[in-house]
C-alpha positions in Angstrom: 0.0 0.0 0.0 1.3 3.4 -1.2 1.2 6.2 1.4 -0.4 9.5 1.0 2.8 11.4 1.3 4.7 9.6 -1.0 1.7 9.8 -3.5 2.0 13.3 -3.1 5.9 13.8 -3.6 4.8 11.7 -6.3 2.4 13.6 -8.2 4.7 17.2 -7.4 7.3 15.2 -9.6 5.6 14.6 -12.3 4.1 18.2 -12.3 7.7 19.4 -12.5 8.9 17.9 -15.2 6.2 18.3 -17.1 5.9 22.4 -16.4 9.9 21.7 -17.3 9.2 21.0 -20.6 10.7 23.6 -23.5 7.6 25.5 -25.2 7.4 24.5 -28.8 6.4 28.0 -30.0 9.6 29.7 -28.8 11.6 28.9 -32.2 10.0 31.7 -34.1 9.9 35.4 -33.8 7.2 36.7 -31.2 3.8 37.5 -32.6 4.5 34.4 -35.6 4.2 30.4 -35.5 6.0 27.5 -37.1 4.5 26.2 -40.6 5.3 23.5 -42.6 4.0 21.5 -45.4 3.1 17.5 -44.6 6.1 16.3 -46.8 8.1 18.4 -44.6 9.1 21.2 -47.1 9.0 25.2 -46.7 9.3 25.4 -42.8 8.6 29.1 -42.1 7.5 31.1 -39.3 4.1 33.2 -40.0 2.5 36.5 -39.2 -0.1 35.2 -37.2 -3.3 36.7 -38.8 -1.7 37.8 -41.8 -2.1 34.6 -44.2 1.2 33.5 -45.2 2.9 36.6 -44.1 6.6 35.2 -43.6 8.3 36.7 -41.0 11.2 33.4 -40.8 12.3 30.8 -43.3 13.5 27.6 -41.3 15.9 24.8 -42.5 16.1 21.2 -41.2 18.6 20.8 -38.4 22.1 19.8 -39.4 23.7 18.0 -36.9 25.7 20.6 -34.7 22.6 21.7 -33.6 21.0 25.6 -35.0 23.3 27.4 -33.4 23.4 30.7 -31.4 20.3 33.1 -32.6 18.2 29.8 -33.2 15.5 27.4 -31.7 13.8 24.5 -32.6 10.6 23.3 -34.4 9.7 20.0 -34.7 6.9 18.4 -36.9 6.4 15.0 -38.2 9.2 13.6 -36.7 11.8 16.2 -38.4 13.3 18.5 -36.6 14.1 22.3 -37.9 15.8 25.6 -36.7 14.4 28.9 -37.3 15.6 32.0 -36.7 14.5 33.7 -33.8 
């Protein structure tokens, strides 16, 4: 049987790492949001309620990593960097 305190400690865990996760909007420019086709071509970060206003082109992640000045998208199990 599971005491209440340890369910507790527990639960405050799990809370943490999941409130520890990274956001997945932080890789484009404020006030935009990632976009990319299904077969994965022309990621790009868009105005958001401007159409396709572009206000980022993104390229898939080589595999230093994006760099300095860049964050991460990901979408159908690719991963790109965008400018930010």
């Amino acid at each position: 049987m599971t005491s209440p305190s340890s369910l507790v400690a527990f639960s405050f865990a799990v809370l943490a790492a999941v409130a520890s996760l990274p956001d997945p909007a932080t890789a484009c420019p404020p006030g935009s949001r990632f976009s990319v086709k299904p077969d994965g071509t022309n990621p790009i970060c868009i105005v958001i309620g401007q159409g396709l206003k572009i206000r980022a082109r993104c390229f898939k992640m080589p595999s230093a990593g994006c760099g300095l000045g860049g964050g991460q998208e990901r979408s159908n199990h690719r991963v790109y960097c965008c400018p930010t």
